[in-house]
N, C-alpha and C positions, 0 to 999 in steps of 0.2 A: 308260485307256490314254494318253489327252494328256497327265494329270500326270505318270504315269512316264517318258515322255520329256521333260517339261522338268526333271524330276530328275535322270535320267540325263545331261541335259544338262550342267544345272550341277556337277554331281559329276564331271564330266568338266574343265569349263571352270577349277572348281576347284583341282584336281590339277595341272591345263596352267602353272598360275602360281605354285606353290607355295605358296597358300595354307592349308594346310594348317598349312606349318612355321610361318604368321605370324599366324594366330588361331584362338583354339580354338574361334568359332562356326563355320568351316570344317571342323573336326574332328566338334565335332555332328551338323549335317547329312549328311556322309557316313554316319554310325552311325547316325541316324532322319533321312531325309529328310521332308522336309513342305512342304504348298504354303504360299505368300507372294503379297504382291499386289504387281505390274511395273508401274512407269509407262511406258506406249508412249511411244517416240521420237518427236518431232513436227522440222519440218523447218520452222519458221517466216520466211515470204519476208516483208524486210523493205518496208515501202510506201512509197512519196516522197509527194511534196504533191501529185502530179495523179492519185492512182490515181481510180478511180471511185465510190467508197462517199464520197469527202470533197468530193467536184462537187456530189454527188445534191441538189437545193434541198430543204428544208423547206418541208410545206405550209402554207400562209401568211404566208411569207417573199419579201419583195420581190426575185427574181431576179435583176433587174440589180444593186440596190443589194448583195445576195449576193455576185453574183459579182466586183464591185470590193473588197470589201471581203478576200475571197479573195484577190484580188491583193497588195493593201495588206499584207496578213499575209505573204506569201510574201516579198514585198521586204523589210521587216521583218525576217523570221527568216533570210536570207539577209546584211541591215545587218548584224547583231549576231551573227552563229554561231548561233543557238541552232533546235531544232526549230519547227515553227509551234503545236505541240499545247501546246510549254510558255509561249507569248504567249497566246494564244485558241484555247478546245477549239471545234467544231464548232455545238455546241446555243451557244455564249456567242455566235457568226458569227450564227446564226438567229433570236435574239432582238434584237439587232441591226437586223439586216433586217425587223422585225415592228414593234419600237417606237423607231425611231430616236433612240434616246440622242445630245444634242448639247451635253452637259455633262459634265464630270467625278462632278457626284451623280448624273445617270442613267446614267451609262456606271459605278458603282458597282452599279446596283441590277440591272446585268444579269445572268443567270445565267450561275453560275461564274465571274464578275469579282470584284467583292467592292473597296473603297476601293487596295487595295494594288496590283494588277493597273492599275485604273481611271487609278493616278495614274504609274504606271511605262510602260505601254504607250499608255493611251487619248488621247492629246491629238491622232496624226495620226488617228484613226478617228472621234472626234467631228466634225473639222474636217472630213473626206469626205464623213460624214454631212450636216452642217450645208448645205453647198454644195450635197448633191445637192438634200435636201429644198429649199432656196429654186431651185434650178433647176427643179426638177418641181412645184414649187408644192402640197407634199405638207401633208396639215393629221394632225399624229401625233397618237396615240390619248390624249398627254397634255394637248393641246391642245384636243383633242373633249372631256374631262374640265370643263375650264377652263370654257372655254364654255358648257357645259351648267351646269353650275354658275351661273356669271355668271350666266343668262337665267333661271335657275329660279329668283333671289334678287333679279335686275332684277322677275321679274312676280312675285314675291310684295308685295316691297313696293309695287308700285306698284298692286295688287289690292288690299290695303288700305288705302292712302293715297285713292284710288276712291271706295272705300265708305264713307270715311270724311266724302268730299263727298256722300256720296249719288247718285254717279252710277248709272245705269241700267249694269243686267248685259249689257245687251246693248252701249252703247258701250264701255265696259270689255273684251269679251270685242275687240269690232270694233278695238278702238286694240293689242293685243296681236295680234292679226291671231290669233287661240282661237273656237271655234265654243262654243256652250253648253256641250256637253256637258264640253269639254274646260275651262271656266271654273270651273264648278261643280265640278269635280275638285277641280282647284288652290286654291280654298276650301275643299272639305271638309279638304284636306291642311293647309292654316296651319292651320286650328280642331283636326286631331289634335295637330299639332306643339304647341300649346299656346296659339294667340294667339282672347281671345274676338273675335267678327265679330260684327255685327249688320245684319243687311239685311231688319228689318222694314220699310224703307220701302218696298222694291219688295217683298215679300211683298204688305203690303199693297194694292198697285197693280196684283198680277196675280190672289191668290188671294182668293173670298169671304172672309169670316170665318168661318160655318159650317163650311167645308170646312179653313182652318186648324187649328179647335179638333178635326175628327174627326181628321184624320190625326195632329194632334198627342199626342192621345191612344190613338190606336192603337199611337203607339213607345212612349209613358208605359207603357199597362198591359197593350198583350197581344202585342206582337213579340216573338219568341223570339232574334231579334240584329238588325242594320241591315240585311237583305238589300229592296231595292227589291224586286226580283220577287215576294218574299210579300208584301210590303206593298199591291203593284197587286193581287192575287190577290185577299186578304182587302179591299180598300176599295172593288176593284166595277172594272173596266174601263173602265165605261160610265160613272161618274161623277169620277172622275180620272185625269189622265195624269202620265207619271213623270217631266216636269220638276218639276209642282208639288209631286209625293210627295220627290225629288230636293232641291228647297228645302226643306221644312218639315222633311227631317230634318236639313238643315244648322242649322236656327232651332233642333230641339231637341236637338242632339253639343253648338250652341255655348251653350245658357241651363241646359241641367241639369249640362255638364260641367264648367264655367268659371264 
């Protein structure tokens, strides 16, 4: 019933305009009507720069620094004529606010920027940025990069350089301000990385010799990988504990594998 009235519709609306006389698919349809897919009419209300969806923060996006940088864009595309969407889309604003680009190569790497953007818009937004981070005395997520890096390359070499005096693990761990566990890590790691260690001196300062050569041969001929926990399992509780299991497999990653 709904199709024959928008048939009838059109067959009307048709007629109304004389189209008929002006194409001959007007002529068809009248003589077989048949249904067609309509695109509904939309009434699209245009947005300005402060609607509510372009405010909304991103989560884990620095707000304040958001919401300057909002401004900065709006003065900007108001400088120059042009949109704010065609300077900086919204997510490029959020990333911003997350890793504070204060260069032209990071204000490049940020999404939806890209070098050409970076170098045509970015120089007042780096410099916003720059000031805010030295006013709020902010350490960015490139710098936390840096850092960690630096300290994990400061205490490798200097955990070799250590041991190569023969110092005791323990002051070694104490000058790194590193608890055992957390020493013994960072040696097993340079001996994966590929550097051989050798710390039989304090091996032998802490562990019998008997109890070296069991555990030592316990990874030689019957662990099925490096897990400690099987190793305490299988070599008894009661007669070692897992620093020394902990050492003596560093002694045999770093003399079978290197």
């Amino acid at each position: 019933m709904r199709q024959a009235l928008v048939n009838n519709f059109l067959s009307k609306e048709i007629e109304n305009y004389g189209l008929l006389e002006l194409t001959p698919l007007g002529e068809k349809f009248i003589k077989e009507p048949h249904s067609f897919m309509l695109a509904e009419s939309h009434h699209y209300e245009q947005t300005d720069d402060d609607d509510d969806s372009y405010n909304q923060p991103s989560s884990g996006a620095d707000k304040e620094l958001l919401s300057m940088l909002k401004d900065l864009l709006r003065k900007i595309s108001k400088k120059i004529n042009l949109p704010p969407f065609v300077i900086f889309q919204e997510p490029s604003l959020d990333d911003m606010a997350i890793n504070y680009p204060i260069t032209i190569e990071e204000m490049a790497q940020i999404t939806g920027v890209g070098q050409g953007k970076a170098q045509r818009y970015g120089k007042e937004f780096i410099e916003l940025i720059a000031r805010y981070v030295e006013e709020k005395d902010i350490i960015r997520p490139q710098d936390m990069v840096v850092r960690s890096v630096v300290n994990k390359s400061s205490n490798k070499v200097y955990v070799i350089q250590s041991i190569d005096r023969k110092m005791s693990l323990e002051d070694i761990a104490n000058a790194k301000n590193l608890s055992m566990d957390e020493l013994l890590s960072e040696i097993k790691a340079i001996i994966n990385s590929g550097t051989k260690i050798d710390i039989d001196y304090y091996i032998n300062e802490v562990i019998d010799e008997d109890k070296q050569d069991e555990i030592f041969d316990y990874f030689k001929d019957d662990a099925k990988d490096e897990s400690i926990e099987d190793a305490f399992k299988e070599l008894g509780e009661d007669e070692f504990n897992v620093e020394e299991i902990r050492l003596m497999r560093i002694k045999f990653i770093s003399d079978m594998g290197h």
